[in-house]
N, CA, C and O of each residue as an XYZ file, in Angstrom:
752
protein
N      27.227      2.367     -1.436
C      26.750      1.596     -0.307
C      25.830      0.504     -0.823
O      25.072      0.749     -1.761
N      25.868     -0.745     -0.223
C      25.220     -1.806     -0.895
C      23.804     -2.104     -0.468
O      23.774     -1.902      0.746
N      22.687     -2.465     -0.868
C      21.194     -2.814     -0.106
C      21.717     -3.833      0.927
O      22.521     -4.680      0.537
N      21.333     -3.816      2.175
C      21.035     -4.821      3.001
C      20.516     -5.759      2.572
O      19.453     -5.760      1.953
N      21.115     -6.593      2.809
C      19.755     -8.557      2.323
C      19.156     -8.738      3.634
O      19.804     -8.886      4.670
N      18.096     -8.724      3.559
C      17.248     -9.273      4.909
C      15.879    -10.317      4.125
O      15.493    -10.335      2.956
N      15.586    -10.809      4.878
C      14.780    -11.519      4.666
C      12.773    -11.141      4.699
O      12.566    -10.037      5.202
N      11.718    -11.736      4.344
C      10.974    -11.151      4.223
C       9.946    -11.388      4.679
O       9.920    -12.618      4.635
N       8.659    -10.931      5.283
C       7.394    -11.347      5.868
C       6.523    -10.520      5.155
O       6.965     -9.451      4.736
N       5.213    -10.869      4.919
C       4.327    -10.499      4.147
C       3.170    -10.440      4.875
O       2.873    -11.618      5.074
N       2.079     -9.504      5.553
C       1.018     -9.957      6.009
C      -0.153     -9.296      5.340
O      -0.306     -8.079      5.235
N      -1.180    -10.479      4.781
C      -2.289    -10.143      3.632
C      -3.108    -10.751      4.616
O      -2.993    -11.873      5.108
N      -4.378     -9.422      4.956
C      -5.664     -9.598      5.568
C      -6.312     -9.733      4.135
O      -6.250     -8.853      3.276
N      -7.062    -11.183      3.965
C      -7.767    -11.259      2.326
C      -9.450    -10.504      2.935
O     -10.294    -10.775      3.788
N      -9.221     -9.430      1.860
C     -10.577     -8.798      1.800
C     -10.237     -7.163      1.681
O     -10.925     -6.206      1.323
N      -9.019     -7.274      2.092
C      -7.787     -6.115      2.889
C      -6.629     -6.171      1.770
O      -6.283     -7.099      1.039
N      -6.115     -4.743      1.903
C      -4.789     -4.390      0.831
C      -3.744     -4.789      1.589
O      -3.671     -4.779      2.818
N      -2.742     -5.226      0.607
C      -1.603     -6.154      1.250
C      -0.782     -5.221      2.361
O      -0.277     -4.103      2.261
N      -0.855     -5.990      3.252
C       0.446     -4.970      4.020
C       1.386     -5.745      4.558
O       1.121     -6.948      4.555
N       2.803     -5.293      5.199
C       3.914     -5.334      5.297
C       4.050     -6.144      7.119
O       3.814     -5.423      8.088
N       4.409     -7.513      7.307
C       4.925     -7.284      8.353
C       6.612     -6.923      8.409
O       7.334     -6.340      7.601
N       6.903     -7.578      9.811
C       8.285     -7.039     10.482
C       9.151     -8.440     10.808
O       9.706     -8.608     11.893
N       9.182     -9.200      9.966
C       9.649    -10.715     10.569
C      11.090    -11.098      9.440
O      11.227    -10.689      8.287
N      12.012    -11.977     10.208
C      12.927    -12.412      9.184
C      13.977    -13.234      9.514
O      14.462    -13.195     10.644
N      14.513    -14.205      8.393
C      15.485    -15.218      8.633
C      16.132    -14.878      8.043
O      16.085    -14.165      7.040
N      17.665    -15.835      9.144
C      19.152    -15.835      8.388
C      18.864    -17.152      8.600
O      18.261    -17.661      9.545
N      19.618    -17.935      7.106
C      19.740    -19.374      7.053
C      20.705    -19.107      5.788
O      20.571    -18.414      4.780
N      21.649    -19.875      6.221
C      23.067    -20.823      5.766
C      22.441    -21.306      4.319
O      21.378    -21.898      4.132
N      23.692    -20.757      3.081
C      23.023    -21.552      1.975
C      24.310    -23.105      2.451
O      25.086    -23.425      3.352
N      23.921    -23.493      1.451
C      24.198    -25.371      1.762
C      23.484    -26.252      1.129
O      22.443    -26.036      0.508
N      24.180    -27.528      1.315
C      23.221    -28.595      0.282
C      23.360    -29.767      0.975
O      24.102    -29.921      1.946
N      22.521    -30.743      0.393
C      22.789    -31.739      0.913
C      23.283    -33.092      0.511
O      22.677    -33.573     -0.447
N      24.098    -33.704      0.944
C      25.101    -34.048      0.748
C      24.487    -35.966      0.772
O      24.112    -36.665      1.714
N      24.635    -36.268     -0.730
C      24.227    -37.528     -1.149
C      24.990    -38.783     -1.589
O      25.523    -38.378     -2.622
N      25.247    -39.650     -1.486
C      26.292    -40.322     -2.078
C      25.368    -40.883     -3.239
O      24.158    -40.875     -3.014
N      25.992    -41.564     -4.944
C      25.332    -41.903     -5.502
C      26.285    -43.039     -5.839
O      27.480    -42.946     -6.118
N      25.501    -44.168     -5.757
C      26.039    -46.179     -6.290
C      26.887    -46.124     -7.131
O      27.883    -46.845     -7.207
N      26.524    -45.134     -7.945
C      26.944    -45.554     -9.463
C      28.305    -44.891    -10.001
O      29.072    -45.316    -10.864
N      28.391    -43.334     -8.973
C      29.940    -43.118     -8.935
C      30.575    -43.567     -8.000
O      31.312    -42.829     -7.346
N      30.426    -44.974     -7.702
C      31.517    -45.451     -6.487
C      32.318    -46.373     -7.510
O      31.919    -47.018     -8.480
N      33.690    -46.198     -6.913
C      34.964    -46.814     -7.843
C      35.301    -48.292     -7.350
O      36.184    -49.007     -7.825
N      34.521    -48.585     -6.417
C      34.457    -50.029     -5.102
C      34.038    -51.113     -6.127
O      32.979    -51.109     -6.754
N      35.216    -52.227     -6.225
C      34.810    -53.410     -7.419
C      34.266    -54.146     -6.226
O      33.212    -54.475     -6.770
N      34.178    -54.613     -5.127
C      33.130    -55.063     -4.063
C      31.728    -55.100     -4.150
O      31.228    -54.038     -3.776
N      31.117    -55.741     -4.422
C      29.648    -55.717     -4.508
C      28.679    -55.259     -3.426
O      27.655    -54.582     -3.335
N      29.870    -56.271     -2.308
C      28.543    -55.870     -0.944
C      28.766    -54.154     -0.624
O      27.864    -53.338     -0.438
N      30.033    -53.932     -0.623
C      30.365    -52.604     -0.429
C      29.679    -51.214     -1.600
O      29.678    -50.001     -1.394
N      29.167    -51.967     -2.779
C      28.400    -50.744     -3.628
C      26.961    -50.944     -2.760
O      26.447    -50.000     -2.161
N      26.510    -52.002     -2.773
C      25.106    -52.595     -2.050
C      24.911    -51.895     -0.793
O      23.800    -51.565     -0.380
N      26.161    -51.639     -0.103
C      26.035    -51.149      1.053
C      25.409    -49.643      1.092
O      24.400    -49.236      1.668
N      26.571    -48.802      0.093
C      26.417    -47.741     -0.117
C      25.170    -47.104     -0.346
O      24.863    -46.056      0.221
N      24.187    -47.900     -1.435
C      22.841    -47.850     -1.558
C      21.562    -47.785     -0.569
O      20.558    -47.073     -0.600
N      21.956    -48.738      0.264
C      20.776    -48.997      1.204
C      21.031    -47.648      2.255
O      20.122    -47.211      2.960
N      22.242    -47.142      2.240
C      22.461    -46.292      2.989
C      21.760    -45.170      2.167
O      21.048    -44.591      2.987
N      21.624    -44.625      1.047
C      21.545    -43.716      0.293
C      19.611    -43.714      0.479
O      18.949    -42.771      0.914
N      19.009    -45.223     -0.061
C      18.034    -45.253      0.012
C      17.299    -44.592      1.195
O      16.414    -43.744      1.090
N      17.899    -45.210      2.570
C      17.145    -45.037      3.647
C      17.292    -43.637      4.425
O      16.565    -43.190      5.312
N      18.040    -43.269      4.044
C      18.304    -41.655      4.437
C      17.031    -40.830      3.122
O      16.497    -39.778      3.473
N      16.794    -41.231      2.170
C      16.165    -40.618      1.559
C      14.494    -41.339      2.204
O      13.571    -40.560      2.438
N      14.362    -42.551      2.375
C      13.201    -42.832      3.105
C      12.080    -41.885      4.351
O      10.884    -41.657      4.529
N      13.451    -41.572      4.993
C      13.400    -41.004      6.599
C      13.153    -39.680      6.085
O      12.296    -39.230      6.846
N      13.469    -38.655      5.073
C      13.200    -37.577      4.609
C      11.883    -37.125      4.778
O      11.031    -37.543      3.994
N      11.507    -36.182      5.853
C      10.128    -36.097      5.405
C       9.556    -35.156      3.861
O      10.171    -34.433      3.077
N       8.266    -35.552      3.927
C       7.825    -34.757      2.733
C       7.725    -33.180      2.768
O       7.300    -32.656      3.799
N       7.982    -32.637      2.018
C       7.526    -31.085      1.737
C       6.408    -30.387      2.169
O       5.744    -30.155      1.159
N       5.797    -29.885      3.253
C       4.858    -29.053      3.791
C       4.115    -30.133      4.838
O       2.947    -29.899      5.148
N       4.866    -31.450      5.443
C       4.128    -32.387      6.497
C       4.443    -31.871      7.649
O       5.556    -31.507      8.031
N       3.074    -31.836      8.404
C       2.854    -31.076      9.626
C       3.493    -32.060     10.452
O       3.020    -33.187     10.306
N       4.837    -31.916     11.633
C       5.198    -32.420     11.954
C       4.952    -32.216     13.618
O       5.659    -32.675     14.516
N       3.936    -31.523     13.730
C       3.125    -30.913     15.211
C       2.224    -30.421     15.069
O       2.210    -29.633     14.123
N       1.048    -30.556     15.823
C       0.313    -29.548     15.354
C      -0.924    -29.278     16.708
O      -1.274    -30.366     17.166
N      -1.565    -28.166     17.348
C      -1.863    -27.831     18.497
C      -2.663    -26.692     18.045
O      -3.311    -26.316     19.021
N      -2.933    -25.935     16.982
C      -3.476    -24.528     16.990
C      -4.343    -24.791     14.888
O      -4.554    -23.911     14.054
N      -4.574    -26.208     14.789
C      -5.780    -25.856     13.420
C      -7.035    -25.803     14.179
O      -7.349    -25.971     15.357
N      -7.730    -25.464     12.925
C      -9.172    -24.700     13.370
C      -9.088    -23.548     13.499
O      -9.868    -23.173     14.375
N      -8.507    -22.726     13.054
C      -8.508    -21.525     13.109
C      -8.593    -20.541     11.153
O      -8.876    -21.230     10.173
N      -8.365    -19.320     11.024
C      -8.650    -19.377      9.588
C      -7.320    -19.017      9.031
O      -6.822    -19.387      7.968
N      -6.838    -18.233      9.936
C      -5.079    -17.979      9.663
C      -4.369    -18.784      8.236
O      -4.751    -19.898      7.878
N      -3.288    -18.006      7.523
C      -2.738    -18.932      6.742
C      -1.263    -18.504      6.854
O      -1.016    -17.325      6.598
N      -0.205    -19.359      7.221
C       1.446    -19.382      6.859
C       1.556    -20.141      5.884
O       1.115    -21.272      5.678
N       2.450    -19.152      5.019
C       2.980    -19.456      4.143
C       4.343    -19.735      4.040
O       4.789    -18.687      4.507
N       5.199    -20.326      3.793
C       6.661    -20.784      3.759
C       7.423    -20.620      2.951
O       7.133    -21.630      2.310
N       8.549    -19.989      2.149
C       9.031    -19.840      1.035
C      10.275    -20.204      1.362
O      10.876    -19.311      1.959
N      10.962    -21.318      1.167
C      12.172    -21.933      1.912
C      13.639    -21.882      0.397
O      14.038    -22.948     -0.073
N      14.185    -20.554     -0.097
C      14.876    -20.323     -0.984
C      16.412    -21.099     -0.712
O      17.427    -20.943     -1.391
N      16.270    -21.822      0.284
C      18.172    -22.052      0.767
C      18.607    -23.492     -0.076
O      17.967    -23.533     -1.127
N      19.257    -24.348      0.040
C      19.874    -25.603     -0.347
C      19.554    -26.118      1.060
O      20.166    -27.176      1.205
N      19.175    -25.954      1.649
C      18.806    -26.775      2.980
C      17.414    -26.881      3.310
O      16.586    -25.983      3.159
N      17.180    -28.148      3.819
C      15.670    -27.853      4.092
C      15.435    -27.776      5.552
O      16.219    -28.263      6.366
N      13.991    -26.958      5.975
C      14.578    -26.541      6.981
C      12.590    -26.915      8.186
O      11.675    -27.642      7.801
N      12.619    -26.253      9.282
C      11.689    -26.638     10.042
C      11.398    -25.136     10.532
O      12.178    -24.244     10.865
N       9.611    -25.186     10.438
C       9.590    -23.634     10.960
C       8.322    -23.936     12.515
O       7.142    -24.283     12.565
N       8.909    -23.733     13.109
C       8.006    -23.580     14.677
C       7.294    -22.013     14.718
O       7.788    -20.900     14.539
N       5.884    -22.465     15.043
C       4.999    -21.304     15.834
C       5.022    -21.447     17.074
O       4.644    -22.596     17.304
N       5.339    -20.726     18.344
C       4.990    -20.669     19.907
C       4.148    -19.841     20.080
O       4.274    -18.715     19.599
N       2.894    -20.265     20.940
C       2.195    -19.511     21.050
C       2.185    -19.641     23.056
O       1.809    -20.651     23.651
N       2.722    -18.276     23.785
C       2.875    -18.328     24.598
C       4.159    -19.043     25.032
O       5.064    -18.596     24.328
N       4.605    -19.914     25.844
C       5.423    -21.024     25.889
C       5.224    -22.097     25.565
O       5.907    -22.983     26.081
N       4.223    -22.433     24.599
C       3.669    -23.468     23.974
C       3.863    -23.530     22.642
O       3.624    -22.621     21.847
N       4.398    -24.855     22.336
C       4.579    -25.026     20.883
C       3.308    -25.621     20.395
O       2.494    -26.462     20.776
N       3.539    -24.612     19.124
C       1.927    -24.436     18.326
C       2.017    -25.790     17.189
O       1.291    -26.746     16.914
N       3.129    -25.345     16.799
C       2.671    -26.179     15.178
C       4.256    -25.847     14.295
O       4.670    -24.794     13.811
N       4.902    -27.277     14.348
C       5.855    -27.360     13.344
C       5.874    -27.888     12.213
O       5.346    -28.999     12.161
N       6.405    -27.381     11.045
C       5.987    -27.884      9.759
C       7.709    -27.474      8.950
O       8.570    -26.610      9.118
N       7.516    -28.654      8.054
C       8.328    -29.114      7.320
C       8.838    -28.860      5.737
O       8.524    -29.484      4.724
N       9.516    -27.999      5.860
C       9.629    -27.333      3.994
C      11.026    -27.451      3.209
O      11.998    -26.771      3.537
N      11.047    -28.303      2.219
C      11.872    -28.816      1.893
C      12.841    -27.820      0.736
O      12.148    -27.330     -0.156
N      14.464    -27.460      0.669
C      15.120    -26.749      0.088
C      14.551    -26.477     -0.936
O      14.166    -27.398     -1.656
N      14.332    -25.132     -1.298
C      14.115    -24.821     -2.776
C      12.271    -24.890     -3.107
O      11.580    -24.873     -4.125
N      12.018    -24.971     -1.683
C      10.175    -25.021     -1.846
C       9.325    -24.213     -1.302
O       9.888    -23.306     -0.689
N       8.038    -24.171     -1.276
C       7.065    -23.506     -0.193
C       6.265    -24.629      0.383
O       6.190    -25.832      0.131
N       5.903    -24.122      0.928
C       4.673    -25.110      1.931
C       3.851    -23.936      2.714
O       4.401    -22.907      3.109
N       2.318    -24.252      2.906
C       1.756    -23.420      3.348
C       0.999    -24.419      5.047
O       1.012    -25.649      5.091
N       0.394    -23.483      6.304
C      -0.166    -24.184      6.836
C      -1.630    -23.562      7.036
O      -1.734    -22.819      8.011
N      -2.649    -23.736      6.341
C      -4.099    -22.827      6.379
C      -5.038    -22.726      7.465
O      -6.156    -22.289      7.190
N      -4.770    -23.063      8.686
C      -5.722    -23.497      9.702
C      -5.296    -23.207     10.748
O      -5.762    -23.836     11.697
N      -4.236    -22.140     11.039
C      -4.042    -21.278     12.109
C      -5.012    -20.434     13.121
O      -5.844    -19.735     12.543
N      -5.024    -20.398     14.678
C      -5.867    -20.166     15.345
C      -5.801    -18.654     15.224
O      -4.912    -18.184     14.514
N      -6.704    -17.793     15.883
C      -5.812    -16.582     15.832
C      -5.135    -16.568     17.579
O      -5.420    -17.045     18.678
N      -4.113    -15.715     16.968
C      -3.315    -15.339     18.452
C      -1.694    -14.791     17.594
O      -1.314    -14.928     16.431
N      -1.135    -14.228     18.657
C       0.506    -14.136     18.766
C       1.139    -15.226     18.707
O       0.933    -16.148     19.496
N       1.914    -15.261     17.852
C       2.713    -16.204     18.187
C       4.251    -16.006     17.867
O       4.488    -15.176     16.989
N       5.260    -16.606     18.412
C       6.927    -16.531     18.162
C       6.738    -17.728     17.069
O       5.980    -18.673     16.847
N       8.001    -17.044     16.476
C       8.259    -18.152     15.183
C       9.660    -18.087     15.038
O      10.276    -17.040     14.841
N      10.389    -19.715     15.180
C      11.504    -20.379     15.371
C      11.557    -21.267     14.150
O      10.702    -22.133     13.965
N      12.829    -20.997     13.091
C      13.368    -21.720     12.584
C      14.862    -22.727     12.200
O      16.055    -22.488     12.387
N      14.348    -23.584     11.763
C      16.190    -24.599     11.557
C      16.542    -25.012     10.737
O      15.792    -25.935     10.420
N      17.311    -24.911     10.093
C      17.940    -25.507      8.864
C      18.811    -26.528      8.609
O      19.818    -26.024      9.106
N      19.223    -27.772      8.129
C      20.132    -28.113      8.284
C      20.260    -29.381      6.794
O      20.094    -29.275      5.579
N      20.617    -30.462      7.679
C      20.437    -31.826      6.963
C      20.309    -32.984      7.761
O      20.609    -32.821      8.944
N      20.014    -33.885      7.488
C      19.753    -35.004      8.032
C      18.658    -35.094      8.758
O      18.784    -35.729      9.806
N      17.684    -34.680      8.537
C      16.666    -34.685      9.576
C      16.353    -35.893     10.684
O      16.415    -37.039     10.238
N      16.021    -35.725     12.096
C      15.424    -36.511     12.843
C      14.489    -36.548     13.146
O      14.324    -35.536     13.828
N      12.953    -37.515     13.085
C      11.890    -37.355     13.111
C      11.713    -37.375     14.812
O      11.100    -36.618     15.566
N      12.276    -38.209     14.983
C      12.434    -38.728     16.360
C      12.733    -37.458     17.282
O      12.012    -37.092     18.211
N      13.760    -36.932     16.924
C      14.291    -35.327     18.130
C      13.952    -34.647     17.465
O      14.595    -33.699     17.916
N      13.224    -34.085     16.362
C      12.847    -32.762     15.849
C      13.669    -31.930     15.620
O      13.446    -30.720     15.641
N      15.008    -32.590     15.306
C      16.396    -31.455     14.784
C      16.988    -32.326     13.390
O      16.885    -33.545     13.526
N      17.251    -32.125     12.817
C      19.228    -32.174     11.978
C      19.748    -31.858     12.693
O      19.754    -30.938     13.511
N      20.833    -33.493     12.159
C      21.888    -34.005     12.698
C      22.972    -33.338     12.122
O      23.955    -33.264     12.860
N      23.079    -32.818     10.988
C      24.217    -32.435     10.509
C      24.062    -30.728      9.819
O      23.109    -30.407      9.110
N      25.162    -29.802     10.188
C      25.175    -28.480      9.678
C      24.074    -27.735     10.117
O      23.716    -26.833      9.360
N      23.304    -27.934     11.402
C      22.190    -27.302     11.477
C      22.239    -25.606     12.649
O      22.833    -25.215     13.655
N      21.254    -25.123     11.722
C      21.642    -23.806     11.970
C      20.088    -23.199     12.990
O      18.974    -23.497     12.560
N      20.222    -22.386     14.272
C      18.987    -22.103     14.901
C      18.451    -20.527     14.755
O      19.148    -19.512     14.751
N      17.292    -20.610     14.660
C      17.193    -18.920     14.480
C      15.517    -18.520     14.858
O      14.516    -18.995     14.322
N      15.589    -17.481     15.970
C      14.233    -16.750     15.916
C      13.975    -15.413     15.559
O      14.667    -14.445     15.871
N      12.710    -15.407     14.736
C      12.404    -14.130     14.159
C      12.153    -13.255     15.650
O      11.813    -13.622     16.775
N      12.477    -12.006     15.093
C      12.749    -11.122     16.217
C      11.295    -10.392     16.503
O      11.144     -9.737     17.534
N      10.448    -10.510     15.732
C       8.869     -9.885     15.609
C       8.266    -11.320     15.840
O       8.740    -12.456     15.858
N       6.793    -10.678     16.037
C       6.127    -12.124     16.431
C       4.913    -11.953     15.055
O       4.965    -10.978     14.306
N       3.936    -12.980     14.904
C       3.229    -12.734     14.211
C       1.536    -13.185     14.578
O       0.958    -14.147     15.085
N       1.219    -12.027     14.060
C      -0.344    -11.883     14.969
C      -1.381    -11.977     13.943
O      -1.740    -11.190     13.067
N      -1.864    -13.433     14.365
C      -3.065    -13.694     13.480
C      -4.713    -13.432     14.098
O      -5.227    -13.845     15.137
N      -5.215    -12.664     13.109
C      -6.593    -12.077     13.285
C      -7.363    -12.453     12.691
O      -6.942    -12.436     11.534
N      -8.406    -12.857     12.724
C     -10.137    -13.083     11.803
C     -10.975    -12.020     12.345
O     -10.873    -11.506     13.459
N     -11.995    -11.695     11.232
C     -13.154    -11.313     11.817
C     -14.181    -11.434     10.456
O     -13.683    -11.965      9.464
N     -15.464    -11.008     10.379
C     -15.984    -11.385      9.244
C     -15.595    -11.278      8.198
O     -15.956    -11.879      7.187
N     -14.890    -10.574      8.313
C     -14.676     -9.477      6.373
C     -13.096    -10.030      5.800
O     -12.780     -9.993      4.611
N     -12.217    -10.530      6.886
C     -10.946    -10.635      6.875
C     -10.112    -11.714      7.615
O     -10.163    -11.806      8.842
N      -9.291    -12.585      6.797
C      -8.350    -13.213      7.846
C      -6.957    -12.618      7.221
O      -6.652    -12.005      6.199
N      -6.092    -13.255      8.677
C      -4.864    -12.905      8.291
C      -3.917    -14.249      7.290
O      -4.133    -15.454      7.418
N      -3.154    -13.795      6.586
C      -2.287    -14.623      5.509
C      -0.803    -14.099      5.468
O      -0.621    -12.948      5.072
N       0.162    -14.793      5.814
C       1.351    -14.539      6.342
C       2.104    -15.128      5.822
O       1.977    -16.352      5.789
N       3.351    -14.404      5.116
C       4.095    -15.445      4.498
C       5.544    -14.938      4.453
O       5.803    -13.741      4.332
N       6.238    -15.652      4.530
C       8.045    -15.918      5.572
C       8.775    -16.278      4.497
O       8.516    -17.217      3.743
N      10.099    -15.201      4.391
C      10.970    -16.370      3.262
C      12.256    -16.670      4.745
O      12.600    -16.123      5.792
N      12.597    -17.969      3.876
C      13.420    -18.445      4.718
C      15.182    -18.393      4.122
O      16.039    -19.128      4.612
N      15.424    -17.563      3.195
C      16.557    -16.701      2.474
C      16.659    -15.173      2.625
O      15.835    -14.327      2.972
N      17.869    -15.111      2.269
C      17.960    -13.276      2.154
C      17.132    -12.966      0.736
O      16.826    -13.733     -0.177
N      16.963    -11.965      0.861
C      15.952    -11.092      0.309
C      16.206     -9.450      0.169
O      15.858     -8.657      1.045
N      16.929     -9.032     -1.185
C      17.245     -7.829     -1.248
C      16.538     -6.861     -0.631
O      15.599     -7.014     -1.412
N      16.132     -5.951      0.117
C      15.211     -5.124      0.534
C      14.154     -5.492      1.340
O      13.030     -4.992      1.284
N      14.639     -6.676      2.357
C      13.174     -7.200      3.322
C      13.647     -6.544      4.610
O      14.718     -6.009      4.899
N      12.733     -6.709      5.171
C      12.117     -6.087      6.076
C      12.186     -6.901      7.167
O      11.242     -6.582      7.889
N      12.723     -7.663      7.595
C      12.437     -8.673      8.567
C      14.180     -9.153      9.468
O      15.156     -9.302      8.732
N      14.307     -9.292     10.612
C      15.610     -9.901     11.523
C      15.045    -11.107     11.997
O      13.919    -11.604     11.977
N      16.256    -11.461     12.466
C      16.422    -12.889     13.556
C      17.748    -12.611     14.302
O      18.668    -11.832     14.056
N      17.548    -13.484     15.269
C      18.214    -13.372     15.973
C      19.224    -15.385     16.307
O      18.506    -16.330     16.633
N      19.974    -15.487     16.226
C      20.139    -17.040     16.316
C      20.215    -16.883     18.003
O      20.509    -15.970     18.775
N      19.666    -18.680     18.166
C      19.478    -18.995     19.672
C      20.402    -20.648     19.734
O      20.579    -21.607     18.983
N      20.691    -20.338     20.734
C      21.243    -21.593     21.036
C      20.430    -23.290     20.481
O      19.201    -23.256     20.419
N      20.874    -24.163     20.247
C      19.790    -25.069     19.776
C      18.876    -25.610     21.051
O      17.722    -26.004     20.884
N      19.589    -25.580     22.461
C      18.663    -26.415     23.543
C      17.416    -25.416     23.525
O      16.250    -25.786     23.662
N      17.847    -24.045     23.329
C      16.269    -23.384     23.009
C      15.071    -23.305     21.975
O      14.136    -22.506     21.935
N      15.376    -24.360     21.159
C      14.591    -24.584     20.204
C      13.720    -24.870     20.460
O      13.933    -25.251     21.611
N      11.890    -25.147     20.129
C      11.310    -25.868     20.787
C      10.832    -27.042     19.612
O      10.034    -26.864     18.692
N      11.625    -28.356     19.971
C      11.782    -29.402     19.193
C      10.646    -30.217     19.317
O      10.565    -31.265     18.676
């Protein structure tokens, strides 16, 4: 019989021995898909030129690796952590209540952390894809929706905050589900 791959959540009260949450993603491996100038077979000039500016500006519009792309709940001592193992880069939403807390941006093959979490419950919604839109808060292309099925509950008190950290790949022996949601339920 084979180990389950699930994915993984980590919750470290610092001051406190590490313990285990209950949280987890499915995300699509995949890549993203680049054209490069220099293998184009096009004896056309404007048509290699073209190809470029296209190449450039899609890489322009890319956001950076761990840029808060919302944000409603810093000031707090909380820390998420992000471990984004896929070929896709992807977007991770906190809801706190029916309110979107704080989306942040972690690019394939990276982490990104966000340190200034309030405390509270919150749902956590992620997306994967390519092409990002800054503008609608989705990828345009191959994009995949998913909410962790546990919520995650950030605490302070003198001695201790909470430190939380999410992979966004399978993970031999984790501990964590999702559930995929339609994309209009995302909160973009």
């Amino acid at each position: 019989m084979f180990a389950k791959e699930m994915f993984t959540v980590k919750r470290l009260l610092e001051g406190t021995p590490l313990r285990t949450g209950v949280v987890a993603a499915v995300a699509l491996a995949g890549g993203l898909l680049t054209a490069s100038p220099a293998a184009a077979t096009v004896a056309d000039e404007r048509t290699v030129a073209s190809v470029s500016q296209t190449a450039d500006s899609a890489a322009a519009s890319r956001p950076r690796n761990g840029k808060i792309l919302y944000d409603r709940v810093s000031g707090g001592q909380g820390t998420l952590k992000i471990k984004n193992g896929t070929s896709r880069d992807g977007v991770v939403t906190l809801v706190k209540g029916r309110t979107k807390a704080i989306s942040i941006y972690v690019r394939a093959r990276s982490s990104a952390s966000v340190r200034d979490v309030r405390d509270g419950t919150y749902r956590v919604y992620f997306t994967t894809g390519s092409r990002f839109r800054v503008s609608k808060g989705r990828f345009s292309q191959s994009a995949v929706y998913q909410r962790f099925n546990d919520r995650l509950r950030f605490t302070t008190t003198a001695t201790s905050r909470s430190v939380w950290t999410l992979t966004l790949n399978p993970v031999r022996g984790g501990n964590a589900r999702t559930t995929s949601i339609n994309p209009k339920d995302f909160p973009a």
